[in-house]
C-alpha positions in Angstrom: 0.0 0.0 0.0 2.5 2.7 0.6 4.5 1.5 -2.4 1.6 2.1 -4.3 1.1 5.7 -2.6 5.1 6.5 -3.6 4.6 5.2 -7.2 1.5 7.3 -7.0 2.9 10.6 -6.1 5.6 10.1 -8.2 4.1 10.1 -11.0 1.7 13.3 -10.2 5.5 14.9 -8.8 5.7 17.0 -12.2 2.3 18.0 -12.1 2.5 19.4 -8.6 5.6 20.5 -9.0 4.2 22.4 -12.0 1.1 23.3 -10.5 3.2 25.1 -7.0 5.2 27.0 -9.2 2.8 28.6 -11.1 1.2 29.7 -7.8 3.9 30.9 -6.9 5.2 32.3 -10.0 1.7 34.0 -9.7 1.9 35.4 -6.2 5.2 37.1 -7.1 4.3 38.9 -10.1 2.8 42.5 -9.6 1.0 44.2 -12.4 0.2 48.4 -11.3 -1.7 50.0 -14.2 -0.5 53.1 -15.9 -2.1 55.7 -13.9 -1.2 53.6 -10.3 1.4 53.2 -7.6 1.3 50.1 -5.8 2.6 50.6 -1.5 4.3 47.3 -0.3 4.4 45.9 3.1 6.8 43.6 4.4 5.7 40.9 6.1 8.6 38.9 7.7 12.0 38.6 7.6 13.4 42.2 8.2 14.9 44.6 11.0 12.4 45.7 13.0 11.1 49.7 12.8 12.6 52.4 15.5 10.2 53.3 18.1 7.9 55.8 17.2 8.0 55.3 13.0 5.4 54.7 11.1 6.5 54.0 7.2 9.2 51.4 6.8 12.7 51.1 5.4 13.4 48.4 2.6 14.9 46.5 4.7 12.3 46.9 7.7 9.5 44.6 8.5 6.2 47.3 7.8 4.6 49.3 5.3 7.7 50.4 2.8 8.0 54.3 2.1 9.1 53.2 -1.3 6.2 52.6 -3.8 6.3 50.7 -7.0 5.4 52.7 -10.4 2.9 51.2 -13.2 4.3 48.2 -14.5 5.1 44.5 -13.9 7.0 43.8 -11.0 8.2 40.7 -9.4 7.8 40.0 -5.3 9.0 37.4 -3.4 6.0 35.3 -2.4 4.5 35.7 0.9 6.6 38.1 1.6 5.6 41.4 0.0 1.8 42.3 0.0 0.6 45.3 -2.4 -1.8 47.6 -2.5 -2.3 49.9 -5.6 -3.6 53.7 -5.0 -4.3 56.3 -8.0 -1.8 58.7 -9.1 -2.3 62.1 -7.3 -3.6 64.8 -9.7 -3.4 68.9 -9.4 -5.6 70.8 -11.2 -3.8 74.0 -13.5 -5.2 76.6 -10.6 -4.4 74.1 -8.0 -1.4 73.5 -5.5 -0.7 70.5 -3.7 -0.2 70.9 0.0 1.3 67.8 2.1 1.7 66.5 5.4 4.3 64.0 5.9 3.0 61.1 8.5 6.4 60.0 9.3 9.7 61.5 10.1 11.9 63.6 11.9 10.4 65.4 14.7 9.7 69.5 14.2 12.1 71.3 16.6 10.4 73.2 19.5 8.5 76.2 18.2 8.3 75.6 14.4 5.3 74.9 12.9 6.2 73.4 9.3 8.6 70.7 8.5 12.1 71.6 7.2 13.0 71.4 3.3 15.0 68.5 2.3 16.3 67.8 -1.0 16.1 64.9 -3.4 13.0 62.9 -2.7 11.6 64.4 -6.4 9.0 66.7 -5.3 7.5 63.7 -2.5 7.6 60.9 -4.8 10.5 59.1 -3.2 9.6 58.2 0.5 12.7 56.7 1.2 14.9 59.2 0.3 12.6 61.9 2.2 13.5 59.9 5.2 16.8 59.1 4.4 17.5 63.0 4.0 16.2 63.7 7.5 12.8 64.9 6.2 10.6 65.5 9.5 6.9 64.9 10.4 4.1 67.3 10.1 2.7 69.9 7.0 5.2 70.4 4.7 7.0 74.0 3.4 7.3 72.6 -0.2 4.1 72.3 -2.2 3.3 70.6 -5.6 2.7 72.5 -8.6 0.0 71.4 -10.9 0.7 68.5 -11.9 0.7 64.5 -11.9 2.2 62.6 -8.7 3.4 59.4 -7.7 3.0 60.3 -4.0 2.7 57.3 -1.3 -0.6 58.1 0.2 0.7 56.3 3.4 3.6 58.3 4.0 2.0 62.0 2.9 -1.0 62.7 3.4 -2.0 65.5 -0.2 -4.5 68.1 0.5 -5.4 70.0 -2.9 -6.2 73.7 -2.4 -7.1 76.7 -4.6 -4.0 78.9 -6.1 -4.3 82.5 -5.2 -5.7 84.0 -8.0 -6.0 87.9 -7.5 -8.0 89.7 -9.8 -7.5 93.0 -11.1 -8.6 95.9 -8.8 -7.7 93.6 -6.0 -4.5 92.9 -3.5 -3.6 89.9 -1.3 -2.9 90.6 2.1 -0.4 88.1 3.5 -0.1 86.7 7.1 2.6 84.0 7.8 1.8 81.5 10.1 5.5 80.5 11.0 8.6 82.8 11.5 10.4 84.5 13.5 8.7 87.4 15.8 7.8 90.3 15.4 10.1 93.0 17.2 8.3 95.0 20.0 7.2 97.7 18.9 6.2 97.1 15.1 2.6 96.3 13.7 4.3 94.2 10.6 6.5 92.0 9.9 9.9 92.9 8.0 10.7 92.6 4.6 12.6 89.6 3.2 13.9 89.0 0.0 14.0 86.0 -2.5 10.9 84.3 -1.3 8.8 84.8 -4.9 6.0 86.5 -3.9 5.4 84.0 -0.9 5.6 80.9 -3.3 9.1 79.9 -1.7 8.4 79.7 1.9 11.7 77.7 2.7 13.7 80.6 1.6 10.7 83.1 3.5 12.0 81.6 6.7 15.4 80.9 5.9 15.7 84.5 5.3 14.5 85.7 8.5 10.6 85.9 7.4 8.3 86.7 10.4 5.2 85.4 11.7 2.9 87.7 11.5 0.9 90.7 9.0 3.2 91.0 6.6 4.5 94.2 5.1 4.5 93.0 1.3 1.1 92.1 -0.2 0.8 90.3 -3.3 -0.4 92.3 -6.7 -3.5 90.9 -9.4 -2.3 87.7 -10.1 -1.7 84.0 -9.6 0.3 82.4 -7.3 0.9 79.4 -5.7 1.5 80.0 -2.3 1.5 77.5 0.6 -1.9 78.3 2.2 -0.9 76.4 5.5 1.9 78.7 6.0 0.4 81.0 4.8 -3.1 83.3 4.9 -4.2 85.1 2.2 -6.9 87.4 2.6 -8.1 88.8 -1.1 -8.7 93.2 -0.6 -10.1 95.8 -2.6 -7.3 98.0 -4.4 -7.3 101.0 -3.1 -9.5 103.7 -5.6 -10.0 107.1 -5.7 -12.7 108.6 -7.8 -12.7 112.0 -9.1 -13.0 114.8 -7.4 -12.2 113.1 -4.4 -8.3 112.8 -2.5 -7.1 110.5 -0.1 -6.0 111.3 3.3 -3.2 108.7 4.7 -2.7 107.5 8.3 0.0 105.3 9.1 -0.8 102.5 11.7 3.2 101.9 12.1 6.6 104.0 11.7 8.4 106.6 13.8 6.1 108.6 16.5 4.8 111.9 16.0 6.5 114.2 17.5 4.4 115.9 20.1 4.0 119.1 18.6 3.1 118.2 14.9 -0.2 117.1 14.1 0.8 115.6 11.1 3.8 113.5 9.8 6.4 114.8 7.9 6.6 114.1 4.1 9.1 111.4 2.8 9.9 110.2 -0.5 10.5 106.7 -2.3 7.3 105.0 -1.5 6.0 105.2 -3.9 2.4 106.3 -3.3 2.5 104.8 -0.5 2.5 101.0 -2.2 5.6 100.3 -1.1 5.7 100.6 2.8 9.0 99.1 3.3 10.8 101.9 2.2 8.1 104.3 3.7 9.7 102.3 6.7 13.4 102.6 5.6 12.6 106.7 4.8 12.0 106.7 8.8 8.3 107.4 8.0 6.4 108.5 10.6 2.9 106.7 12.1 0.0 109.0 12.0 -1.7 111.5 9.5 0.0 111.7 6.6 0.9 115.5 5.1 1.2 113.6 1.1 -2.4 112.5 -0.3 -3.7 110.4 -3.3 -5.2 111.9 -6.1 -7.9 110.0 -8.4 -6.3 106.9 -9.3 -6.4 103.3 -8.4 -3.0 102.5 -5.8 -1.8 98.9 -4.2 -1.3 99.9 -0.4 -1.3 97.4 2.1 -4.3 98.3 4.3 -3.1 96.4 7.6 -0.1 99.4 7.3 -2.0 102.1 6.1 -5.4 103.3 6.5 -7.1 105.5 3.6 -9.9 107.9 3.8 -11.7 109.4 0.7 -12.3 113.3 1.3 -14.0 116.1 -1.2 -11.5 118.0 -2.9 -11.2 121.5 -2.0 -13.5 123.4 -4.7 -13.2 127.3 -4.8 -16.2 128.7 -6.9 -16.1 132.3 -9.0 -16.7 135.1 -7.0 -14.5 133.2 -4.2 -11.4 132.4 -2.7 -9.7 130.2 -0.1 -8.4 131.1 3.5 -5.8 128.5 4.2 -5.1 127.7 7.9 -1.4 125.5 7.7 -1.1 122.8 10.3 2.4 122.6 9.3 5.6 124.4 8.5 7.8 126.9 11.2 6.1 128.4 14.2 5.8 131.7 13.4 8.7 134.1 15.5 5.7 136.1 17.6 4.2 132.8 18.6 7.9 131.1 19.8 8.2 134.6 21.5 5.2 134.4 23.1 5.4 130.4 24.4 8.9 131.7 25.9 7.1 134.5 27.8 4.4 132.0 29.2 6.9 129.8 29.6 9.2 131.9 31.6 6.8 133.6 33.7 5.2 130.4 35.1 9.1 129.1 36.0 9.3 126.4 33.4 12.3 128.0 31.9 15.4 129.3 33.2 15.9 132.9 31.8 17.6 133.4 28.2 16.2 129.4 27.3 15.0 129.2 24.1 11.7 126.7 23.5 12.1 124.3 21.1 8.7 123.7 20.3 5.0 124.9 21.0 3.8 122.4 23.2 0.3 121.2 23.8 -1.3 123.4 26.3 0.8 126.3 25.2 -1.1 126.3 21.3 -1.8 130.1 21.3 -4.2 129.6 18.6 -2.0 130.3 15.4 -5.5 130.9 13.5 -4.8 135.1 15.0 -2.1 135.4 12.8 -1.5 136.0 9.0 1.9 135.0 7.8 3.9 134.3 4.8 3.5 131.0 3.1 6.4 128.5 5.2 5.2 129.4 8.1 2.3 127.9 10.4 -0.9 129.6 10.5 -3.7 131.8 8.0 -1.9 132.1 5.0 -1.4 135.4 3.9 -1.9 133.9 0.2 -5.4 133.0 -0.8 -6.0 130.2 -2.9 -8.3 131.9 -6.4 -11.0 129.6 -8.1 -10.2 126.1 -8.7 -9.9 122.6 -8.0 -7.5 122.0 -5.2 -6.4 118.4 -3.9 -5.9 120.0 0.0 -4.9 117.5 2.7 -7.9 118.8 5.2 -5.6 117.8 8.4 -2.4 119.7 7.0 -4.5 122.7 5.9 -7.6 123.6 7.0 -9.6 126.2 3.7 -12.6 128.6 4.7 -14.0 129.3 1.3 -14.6 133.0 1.7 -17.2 134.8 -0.9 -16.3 137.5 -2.1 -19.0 138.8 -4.3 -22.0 140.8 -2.1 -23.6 138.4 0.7 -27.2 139.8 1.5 -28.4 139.5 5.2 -31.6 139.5 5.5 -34.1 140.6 8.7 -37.9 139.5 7.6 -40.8 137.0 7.3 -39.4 134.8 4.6 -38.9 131.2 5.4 -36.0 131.3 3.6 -34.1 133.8 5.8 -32.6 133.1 8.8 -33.2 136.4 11.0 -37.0 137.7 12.1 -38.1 141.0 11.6 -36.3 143.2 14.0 -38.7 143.3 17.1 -38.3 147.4 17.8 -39.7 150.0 21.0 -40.6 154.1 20.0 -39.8 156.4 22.1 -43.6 156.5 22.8 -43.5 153.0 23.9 -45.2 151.3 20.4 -43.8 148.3 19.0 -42.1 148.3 16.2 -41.1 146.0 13.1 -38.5 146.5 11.1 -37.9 144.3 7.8 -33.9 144.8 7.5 -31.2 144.3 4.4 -27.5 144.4 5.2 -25.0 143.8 1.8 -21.2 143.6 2.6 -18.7 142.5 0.9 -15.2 140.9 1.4 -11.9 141.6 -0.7 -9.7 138.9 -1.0 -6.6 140.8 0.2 -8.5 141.2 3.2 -10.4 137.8 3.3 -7.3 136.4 6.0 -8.0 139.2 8.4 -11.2 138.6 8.3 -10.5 134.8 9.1 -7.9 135.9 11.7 -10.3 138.3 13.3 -13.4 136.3 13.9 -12.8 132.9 12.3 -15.6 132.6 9.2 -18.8 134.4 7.8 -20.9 132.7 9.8 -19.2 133.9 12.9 -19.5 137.5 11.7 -22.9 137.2 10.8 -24.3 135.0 14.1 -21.8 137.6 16.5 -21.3 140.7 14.7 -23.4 141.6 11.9 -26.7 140.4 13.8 -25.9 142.2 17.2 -24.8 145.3 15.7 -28.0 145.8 13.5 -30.5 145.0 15.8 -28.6 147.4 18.6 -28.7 149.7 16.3 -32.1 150.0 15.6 -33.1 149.0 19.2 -31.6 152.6 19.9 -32.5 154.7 17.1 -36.3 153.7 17.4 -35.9 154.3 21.1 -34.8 158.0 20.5 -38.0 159.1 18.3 -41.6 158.3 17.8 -43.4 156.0 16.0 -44.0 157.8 13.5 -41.2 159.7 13.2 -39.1 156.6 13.3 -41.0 156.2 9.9 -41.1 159.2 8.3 -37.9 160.0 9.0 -36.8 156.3 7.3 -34.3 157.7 5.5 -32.6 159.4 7.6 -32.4 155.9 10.3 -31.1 154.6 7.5 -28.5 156.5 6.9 -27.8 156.6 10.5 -27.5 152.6 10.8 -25.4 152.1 7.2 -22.9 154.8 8.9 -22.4 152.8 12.5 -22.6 149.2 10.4 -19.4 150.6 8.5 -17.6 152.1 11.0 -17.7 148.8 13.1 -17.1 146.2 10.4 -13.9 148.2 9.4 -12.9 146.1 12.4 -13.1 142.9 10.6 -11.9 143.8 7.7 -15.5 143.6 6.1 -16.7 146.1 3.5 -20.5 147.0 4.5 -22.0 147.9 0.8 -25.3 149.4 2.5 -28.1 148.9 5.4 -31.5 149.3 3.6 -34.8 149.7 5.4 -37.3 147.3 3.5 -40.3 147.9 5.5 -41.3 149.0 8.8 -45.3 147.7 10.3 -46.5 150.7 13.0 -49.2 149.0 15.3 -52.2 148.9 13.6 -54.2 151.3 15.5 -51.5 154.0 14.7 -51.5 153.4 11.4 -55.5 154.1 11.4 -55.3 157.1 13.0 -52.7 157.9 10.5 -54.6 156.8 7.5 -58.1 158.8 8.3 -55.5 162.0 9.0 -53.7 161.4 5.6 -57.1 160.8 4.3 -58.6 164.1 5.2 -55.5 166.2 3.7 -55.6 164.1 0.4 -59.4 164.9 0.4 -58.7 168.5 1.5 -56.0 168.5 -1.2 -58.5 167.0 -4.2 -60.9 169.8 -3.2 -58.4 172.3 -3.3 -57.0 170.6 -6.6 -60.3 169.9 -8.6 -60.8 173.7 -7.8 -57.7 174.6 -9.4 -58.8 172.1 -12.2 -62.5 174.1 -12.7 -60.1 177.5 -13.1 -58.0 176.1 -15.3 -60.7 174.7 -17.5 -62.1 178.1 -17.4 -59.2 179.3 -18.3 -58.4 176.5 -20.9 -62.0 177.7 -22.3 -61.1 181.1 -22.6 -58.0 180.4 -24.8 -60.1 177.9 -26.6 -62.6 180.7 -27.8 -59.9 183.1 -28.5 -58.1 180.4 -30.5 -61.6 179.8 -32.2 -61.6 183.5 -32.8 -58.1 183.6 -33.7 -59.3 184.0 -37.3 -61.6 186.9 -36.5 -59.1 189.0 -34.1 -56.1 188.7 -36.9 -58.8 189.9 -39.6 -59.7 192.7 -37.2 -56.1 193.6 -36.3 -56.1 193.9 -40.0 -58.8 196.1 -40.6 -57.6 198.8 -37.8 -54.4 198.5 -39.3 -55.9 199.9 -43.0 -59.0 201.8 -40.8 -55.1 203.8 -39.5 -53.7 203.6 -42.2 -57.3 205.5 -44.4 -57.5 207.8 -41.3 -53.9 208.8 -42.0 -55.0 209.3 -45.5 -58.3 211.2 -44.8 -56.4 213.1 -42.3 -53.6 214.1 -45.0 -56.6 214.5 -47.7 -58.7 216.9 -45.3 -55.8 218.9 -44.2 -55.5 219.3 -47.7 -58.7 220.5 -48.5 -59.0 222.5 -45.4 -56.3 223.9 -46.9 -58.1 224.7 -50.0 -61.5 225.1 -48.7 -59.9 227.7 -46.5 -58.2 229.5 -49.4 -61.4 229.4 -51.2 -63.9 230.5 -48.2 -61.3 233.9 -47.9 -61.8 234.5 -51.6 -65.6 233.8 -50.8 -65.9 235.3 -47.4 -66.4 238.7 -48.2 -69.5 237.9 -51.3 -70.9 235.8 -48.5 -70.7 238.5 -45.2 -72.8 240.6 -48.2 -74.9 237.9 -48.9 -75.1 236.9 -45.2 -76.3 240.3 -44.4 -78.9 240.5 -47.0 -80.3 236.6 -46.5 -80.2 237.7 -42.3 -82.6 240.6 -43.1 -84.9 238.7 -44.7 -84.9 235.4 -42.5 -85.2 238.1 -40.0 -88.3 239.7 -41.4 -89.4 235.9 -42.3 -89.1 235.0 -38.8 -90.8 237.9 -37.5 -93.4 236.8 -39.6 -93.6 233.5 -38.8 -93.4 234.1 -35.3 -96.3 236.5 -35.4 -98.3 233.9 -37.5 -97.4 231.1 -34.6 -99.0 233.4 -32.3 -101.6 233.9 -33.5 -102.8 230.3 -34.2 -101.8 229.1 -31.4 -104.3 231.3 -30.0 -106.9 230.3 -33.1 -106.4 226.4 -32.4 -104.2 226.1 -29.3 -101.0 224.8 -28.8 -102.1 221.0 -29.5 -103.8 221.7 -32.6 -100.2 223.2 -33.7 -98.3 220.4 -32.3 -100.8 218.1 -34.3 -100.1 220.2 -37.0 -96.4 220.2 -37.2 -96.9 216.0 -36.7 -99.1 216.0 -39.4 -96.6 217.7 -41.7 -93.9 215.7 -40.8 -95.8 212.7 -41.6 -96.8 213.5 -45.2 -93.0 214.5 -45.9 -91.9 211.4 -44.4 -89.9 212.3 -41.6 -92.2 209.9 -39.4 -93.6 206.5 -39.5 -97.0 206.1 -38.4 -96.9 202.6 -38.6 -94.3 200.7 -36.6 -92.8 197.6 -37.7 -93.2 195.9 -34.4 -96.6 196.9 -32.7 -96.5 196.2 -28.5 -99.7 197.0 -26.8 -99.8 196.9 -23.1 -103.4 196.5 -21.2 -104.1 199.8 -20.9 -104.0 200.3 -24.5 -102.0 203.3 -24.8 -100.9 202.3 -28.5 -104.4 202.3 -29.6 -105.1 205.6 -27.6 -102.1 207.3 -29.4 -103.0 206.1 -33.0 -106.9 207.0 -32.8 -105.6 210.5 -31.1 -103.6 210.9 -34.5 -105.7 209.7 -36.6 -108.0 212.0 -35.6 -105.7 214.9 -35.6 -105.1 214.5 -39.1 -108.8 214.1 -40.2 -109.0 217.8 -38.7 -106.2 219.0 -40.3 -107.2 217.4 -43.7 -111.1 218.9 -43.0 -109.9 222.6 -42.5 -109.0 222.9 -46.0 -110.1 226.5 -44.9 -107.6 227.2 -42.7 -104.6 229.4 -43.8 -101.3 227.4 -43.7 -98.8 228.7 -41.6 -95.1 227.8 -42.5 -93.1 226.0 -40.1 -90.4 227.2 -38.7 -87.5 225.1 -39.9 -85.8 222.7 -37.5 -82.6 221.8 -37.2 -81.6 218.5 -37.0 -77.9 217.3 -35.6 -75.5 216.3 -38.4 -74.0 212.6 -37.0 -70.6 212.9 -37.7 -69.0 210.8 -40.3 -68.3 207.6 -38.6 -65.1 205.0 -39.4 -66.0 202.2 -41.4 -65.8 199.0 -39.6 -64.1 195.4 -40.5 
C-alpha cells in the first residue's frame, strides 16, 4: 500500500511540482496599471522599525515608504503584500499641500517641517526619510501636476492657487517665523521668497510670523496656504473729485508738537511701505495725499480715507489755515514769555517747540506762506487736492452776501422786534449787503474765524442794537417818516464797526417797517382828510384852469376873426392917416377958397339975415296967433301932421307892442284924428313951419 502511494505521487511529482510554481510564480508577479502606484508591506524577515515610526525602510518589517510605479513587478511570495492607489492629480489653478505622516520630529516652536532635497517633489519616500525629512505639514508644495506620491507616508491636500484679480490685492499673514520686534505692527521685509511661493527661503531668510509688510499684486500664485493666509482686498481707488487722506498704523512717532507726519519720498504712493519704513516714516496723518487713481497699499499698514476736494467757486477764494511748517517768531516769542513767567524755563532758554497746552491759537495770525498759521496767500478759483488735516480752507465769498431781517422762510433772521420812544412796538424788515476783498479775506478769518461767525456775533448784534436805539430815540411815527434818515444813520455805524473785521458794508437798507395797527389808522383817516382837503383844493384849481383853458379855446376859435380885425384897424389907421392928410388938404383949399368967398358971402349973409329976420318975424307972429286960433295941440298936431306926409315919421311901426291899458291904440286914434281935422280945414290958412334943425352925426369910421 504505501508503495503504491510512492509510485502514485511520483508520477503526479511534475504536475504538482508544476502546479506550486505557477502559484507561486503567480503570487510574485505585480501588475500596477499606468495611472497607479502600488505601497508594499513587508511581512517577515526584516529589522524591526525604531520606536515611534510609522513608514518602513526596505529592509524593515512594515509598510515600505518606497512605492512601485505602473508596470510589472516581481515580489518574493508571501513576503511582499501590495496595494495599488491612484496617481495624485493637481488641477492647472491648483497646488498640492502635504503632510508628511512620518519622520523627523519638528524642533520646538516651528510649525512646518524643514525642506529636504532629493525625494523628487515627494515621490521618493525613502529618500525623504533618508535626508532627515521631518513629520508634520510640509513648506514645499506641488505645482499642478501628476504625482506618484505614497498616500501612506503623505498625506496630499489639494487647495485653490491664489488667484487675485484686477482691482484687488492679497494681504499676506505667515503662520511660522520669527517674531515680530516690540514695537512694530508688521513684519519685515525679506527678499528671495517669490511673492510667498518659496516659503523655505521666506523663513530661511528671516521671514516673520505675522501681518506681513508685502502684499501680493492681481495675479496667480501658488502659495502655501498652510503657511500662509491670504486674505483677497479691494485696491485702493480714488474717484474723481475726491483725495485721499493717509494715516500710518506703524513707523516713527509723531512728535508731540506736529499734528501731522512729515513728508518722505520713495514709496511710492505709499505701495511700497518698506521703504516708507526705511525713509523713517512716521505713524499718523500723513501731510502727502492720493489723487484720483487706483493705488496697491497694504491696508493692515496704512489706512485710507476718501475726502471732497477742496473746490473754490467764482466770486470766491480760499483762507488757508497751515497745520504745518515753522512756528511763526511772535508765537515762539510768546510760548517763551508763558513759559518763563510760570518758571518752566530758566531765563535766556530758548523753547524748542510749541507744546500742547501752550497752542496760542496760530489761526490770530497772517503770515507768509512757510510758516504755520492763515496764510497770507489765498487760494483763487479752482480745484485743489488739499490735505484737510495739513491745511484747513474757509471758502470766503467775495461777491456781495445779502443779510436778511424778515418774514421769509427762507431767511434766517426775524423782523427786527423794535420799541418808540412812545413806547409802540415796532417791526423793522432789515437788508444788510457787505462785501469781502480777498486781500482782506485772511484778516477777516484771523479776526473772527468765518462768515458765519461774523454774521451770528457781529453783523446780527450790531443791526438790531442799532435799531433798538435809534427807534428808542423818536416816535413812531417819526421813526418812519424819517426812514431815511435811520437809515442813513444805521449804514454809517454798520461801517464804521465792520472796518474792524476787515468787512466792506455795501449798504443797510430799510425794506419795510409795520407801526401798530391802530397807529396806522389814525394815521390813514389824518392822511385821508388832507388828500381829500388837497382833491378839493386841486379839482378847484382844475375848474379855473378849465375856465381858463375855455377862454383860450374861444380866443383860438376866434383867432381868425381877431387877426382879420387887427387887419382892418391897421388899414381903418392907415385910411384915417389918408383922410387926415386929404382933409388937411382940402381945409387947406377950402380955406383958401372960403377967404376969396368970405367977403360975397358977409354981403350975402347980411342981406339973407334981413330977410330970415323979417321971415321969422313973420312966422313968429303967424305962430301966435294960431296958437291962439287952435291952441298949442292943434299946432303940435299940425307940425306931426306935416312931418308925416313929408316922411320924416312913421306912423306905422314895424313891431306893434300893446300893453293892457292900450295906450298904443289911444295914441294912434288920437292921431288919426288929428289929421282928419287937419285934412277937413282945407279953410284954414297954412302957416309955414319954422324950420328945425336937425344934428348932423358925424362921419363915422368904417368897420371890418
Amino acid at each position: 500500500m504505501p508503495i503504491e502511494l510512492v509510485r502514485l505521487a511520483w508520477a503526479y511529482y511534475p504536475y504538482v511540482l508544476g502546479g506550486v510554481s505557477l502559484f507561486l510564480l503567480w503570487k510574485s508577479i505585480l501588475l500596477v496599471g499606468g495611472t497607479e502606484i502600488a505601497v508594499m508591506e513587508r511581512k517577515y524577515f526584516g529589522a524591526s522599525m525604531p520606536q515611534g515610526r510609522v513608514v518602513a525602510m526596505s529592509n524593515e518589517v512594515g509598510i515600505q515608504a518606497r512605492t512601485l510605479g505602473p508596470g510589472m513587478h516581481f515580489l518574493i511570495p508571501f513576503l511582499y503584500t501590495a496595494t495599488k492607489y491612484p496617481f495624485s492629480t493637481i488641477g492647472e489653478n491648483e497646488v498640492g499641500l502635504i503632510e508628511s505622516i512620518d519622520g523627523d520630529p519638528v524642533p520646538p516652536g516651528k510649525i512646518f517641517a524643514k525642506v529636504v532635497k532629493g525625494h523628487n517633489a515627494f515621490q521618493d519616500g525613502e529618500t525623504f526619510m533618508k535626508a532627515g525629512g521631518e513629520k508634520g505639514p510640509q513648506i514645499e508644495i506641488l505645482p499642478p501636476g501628476t504625482y506618484r506620491v505614497n498616500p501612506v507616508l503623505f498625506k496630499l491636500r489639494k487647495s485653490a492657487a491664489v488667484i487675485i484679480e484686477k482691482g484687488k490685492i492679497g494681504v499676506v499673514t505667515s503662520n511660522d517665523g520669527e517674531q515680530i520686534p516690540a514695537g512694530r505692527l508688521l513684519a519685515r521685509k525679506v527678499e528671495n521668497h517669490n511673492n510667498f511661493e518659496n516659503g523655505q527661503a521666506f523663513l530661511n531668510n528671516g521671514g516673520q510670523k505675522g501681518p506681513q509688510i508685502d502684499i501680493l499684486l492681481p495675479g496667480t500664485y501658488r502659495v502655501n496656504r498652510d503657511l500662509f493666509k491670504v486674505e483677497i482686498e479691494d485696491a485702493t481707488v480714488v474717484p474723481a473729485n475726491k483725495v485721499g487722506l493717509i494715516t500710518a498704523r506703524d513707523g516713527e512717532p509723531l512728535p508731540d508738537a506736529e499734528y501731522v507726519a512729515k513728508p518722505v519720498s520713495g514709496h511710492n504712493d505709499f505701495q511700497d511701505a518698506s521703504k516708507f519704513l526705511a525713509a523713517t516714516g512716521q505713524r499718523g496723518p500723513q501731510f502727502d495725499v492720493l489723487r484720483p487713481g487706483t493705488y496697491y497699499i497694504n491696508p493692515m499698514f496704512f489706512k485710507v480715507e476718501l475726502d471732497d476736494v477742496a473746490i473754490v467757486e467764482r466770486g470766491q477764494v480760499a483762507v488757508v489755515v497751515s497745520n504745518v511748517g515753522e512756528e511763526p517768531p511772535q508765537v515762539k516769542r510768546m510760548v517763551e514769555e508763558i513759559a518763563k513767567a510760570e518758571g518752566q524755563l530758566p531765563a535766556g532758554e530758548v523753547v524748542a517747540g510749541v507744546e500742547g497746552r501752550h497752542n496760542l491759537g496760530l489761526e490770530r495770525y497772517v503770515v507768509p506762506k512757510g510758516f504755520r498759521g492763515i496764510q497770507q496767500e489765498v487760494a483763487g478759483p479752482g480745484y485743489y487736492y488739499l490735505n484737510r488735516r495739513a491745511y484747513i480752507a474757509y471758502i470766503v465769498d467775495t461777491t456781495n452776501i445779502t443779510i436778511d431781517w424778515d418774514d421769509s422762510k427762507e431767511t434766517r433772521f426775524d423782523p427786527l422786534k423794535v420799541i418808540s420812544r412812545d413806547g409802540f412796538s415796532i417791526g423793522v424788515s432789515v437788508k444788510v449787503v457787505i462785501r469781502i476783498r480777498p486781500d482782506q479775506a485772511p484778516y477777516m478769518v484771523a479776526k473772527i474765524g468765518s462768515i458765519e461767525n461774523l454774521i451770528l456775533h457781529v453783523i446780527h448784534p450790531m443791526i438790531d442794537s442799532s435799531f433798538r436805539n435809534q427807534a428808542s430815540s423818536t416816535s413812531a411815527m417819526n421813526f418812519m417818516q424819517d426812514r431815511q434818515d435811520e437809515q442813513r444813520k444805521a449804514e454809517e455805524r454798520a461801517k464804521n464797526e465792520l472796518e474792524k473785521y476787515h468787512v466792506e458794508c455795501v449798504s443797510v437798507l430799510i425794506c419795510q417797517i409795520n407801526l401798530p395797527q391802530e397807529l396806522m389808522d389814525t394815521q390813514t383817516k389824518k392822511i385821508i382828510a388832507q388828500q381829500q382837503e388837497a382833491m378839493y383844493s386841486d379839482q378847484q384849481k382844475a375848474e379855473q384852469s378849465r375856465i381858463a383853458t375855455e377862454k383860450t379855446r374861444s380866443e383860438a376859435d376866434q383867432q381868425k376873426n381877431l387877426v382879420e380885425a387887427e387887419i382892418g384897424v391897421k388899414i381903418a389907421e392907415q385910411n384915417k392917416q389918408k383922410a387926415i392928410r386929404f382933409a388937411e388938404g382940402e381945409a387947406e383949399s377950402i380955406r383958401l377958397r372960403a377967404v376969396g368967398e368970405a367977403s360975397g358971402i358977409k354981403a350975402r349973409g347980411e342981406a339973407e339975415g334981413s330977410r330970415i329976420l323979417a321971415m321969422g318975424e313973420a312966422t313968429a307972429k303967424a305962430y301966435e296967433l294960431q296958437n291962439r286960433a287952435v291952441g298949442q295941440a292943434g299946432v303940435t298936431a299940425i307940425e306931426i301932421a306935416k312931418q308925416i306926409a313929408a316922411g320924416n315919421i312913421k306912423v306905422t311901426p314895424d313891431f306893434l307892442v300893446q300893453g293892457g291899458d292900450n295906450v298904443g291904440g289911444l295914441l294912434s286914434a288920437f292921431l288919426t284924428q288929428n289929421i282928419a281935422r287937419s285934412q277937413a280945414k282945407t279953410a284954414a290958412p297954412v302957416i309955414p313951419a319954422a324950420p328945425v334943425s336937425r344934428p348932423v352925426a358925424p362921419p363915422t369910421t368904417p368897420q371890418p
